[in-house]
N, C-alpha and C positions, 0 to 999 in steps of 0.2 A: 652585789657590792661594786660601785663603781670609782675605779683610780684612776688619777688622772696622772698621769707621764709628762715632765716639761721638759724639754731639752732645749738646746741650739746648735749653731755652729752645724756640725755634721752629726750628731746626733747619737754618736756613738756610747754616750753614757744610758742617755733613753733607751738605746736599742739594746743593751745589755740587761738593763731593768727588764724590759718586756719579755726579754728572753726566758730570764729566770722566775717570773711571775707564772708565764706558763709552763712552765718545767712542771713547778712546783701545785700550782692551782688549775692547774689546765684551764677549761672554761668555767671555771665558777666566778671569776669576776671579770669584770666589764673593764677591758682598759682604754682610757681614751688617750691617747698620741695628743699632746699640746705641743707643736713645735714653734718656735721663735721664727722659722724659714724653712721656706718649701723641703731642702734637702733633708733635714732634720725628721718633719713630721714622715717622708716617706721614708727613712731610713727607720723609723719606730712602726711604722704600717707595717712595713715588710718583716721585720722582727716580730709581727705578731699579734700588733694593737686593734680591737673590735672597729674603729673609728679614729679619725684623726683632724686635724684641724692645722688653721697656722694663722699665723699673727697674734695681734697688741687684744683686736677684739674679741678672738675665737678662746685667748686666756682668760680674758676677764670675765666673758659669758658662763666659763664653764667650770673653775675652780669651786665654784658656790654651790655647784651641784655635785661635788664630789664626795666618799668617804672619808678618802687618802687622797694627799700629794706628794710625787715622786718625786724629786731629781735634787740636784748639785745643791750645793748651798748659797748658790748666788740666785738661787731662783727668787729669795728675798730679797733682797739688794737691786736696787735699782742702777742701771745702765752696766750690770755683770756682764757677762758672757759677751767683753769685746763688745759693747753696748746695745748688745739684741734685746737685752733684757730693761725692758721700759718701765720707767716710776709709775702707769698703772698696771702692769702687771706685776712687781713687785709688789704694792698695795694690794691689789687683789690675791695674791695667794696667800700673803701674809695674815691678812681680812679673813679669808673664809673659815667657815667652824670648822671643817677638815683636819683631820690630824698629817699635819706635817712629818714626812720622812726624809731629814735632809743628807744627803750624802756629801761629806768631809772635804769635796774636792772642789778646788776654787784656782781659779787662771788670778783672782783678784788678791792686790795687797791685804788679807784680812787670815790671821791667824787666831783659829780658836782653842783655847789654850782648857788643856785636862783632857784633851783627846791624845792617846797614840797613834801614828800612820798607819794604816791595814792596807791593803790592798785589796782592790776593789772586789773580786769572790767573796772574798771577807765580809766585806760591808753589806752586799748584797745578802747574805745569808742574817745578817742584822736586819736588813726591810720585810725576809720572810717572818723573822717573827716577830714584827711588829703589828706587820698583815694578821698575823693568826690570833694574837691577840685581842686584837680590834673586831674578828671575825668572832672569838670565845665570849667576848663581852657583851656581843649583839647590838652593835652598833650600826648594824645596817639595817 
């Protein structure tokens, strides 16, 4: 099963995801580090991701090949993440058949409303079982 990881900025959201992916699944899936900038994708490297990549091209190539995609919720949203986040890679992740696991946290004026704030362990124990789910259903 392969996940794909997006992050930017410093990567710190990504590299918590990766962490807890392997905690949890050790290697039974394939994680691929997408990062918006160099610092990002090797901050998700070193967190633990099989492969990694960076840029506008390396997202758009590779979301379409994914099961899952990880990160913030601005990974939809074009020019998010303090504007790393490019209208085709928003399109593109938004595009791919992949199920979406968006995590609640956003730098952007955008309020989504019937969520309560968790903190972020929290949340992440919310992507394991969406992973596991996706994995029960044989979606890979």
């Amino acid at each position: 099963m392969r996940i794909c990881v997006l992050d930017g900025q410093g990567g710190g959201i990504g590299s918590a995801v990766i962490r807890r992916l392997r905690e949890v699944f050790e290697d039974k899936l394939e994680i691929v580090a997408l990062g918006t900038n160099a610092v990002a994708t090797a901050a998700m490297l070193k967190a633990g991701a099989n492969r990694g990549a960076t840029g506008e091209n390396a997202v758009v190539r590779n979301v379409g090949k994914a099961h899952a995609i990880v990160g913030s919720v601005g990974i939809v949203m074009a020019h998010a993440m303090w504007g790393e986040m490019t209208p085709a890679m928003a399109e593109a992740v938004a595009s791919s058949e992949a199920l979406k696991i968006l995590i609640p946290l956003s730098q952007e004026q955008v309020v989504i409303l019937g969520l309560q704030a968790q903190p972020l362990p929290h949340l992440l124990e919310e992507m394991v079982k969406q992973i596991h789910t996706l994995m029960e259903e044989g979606h890979v």
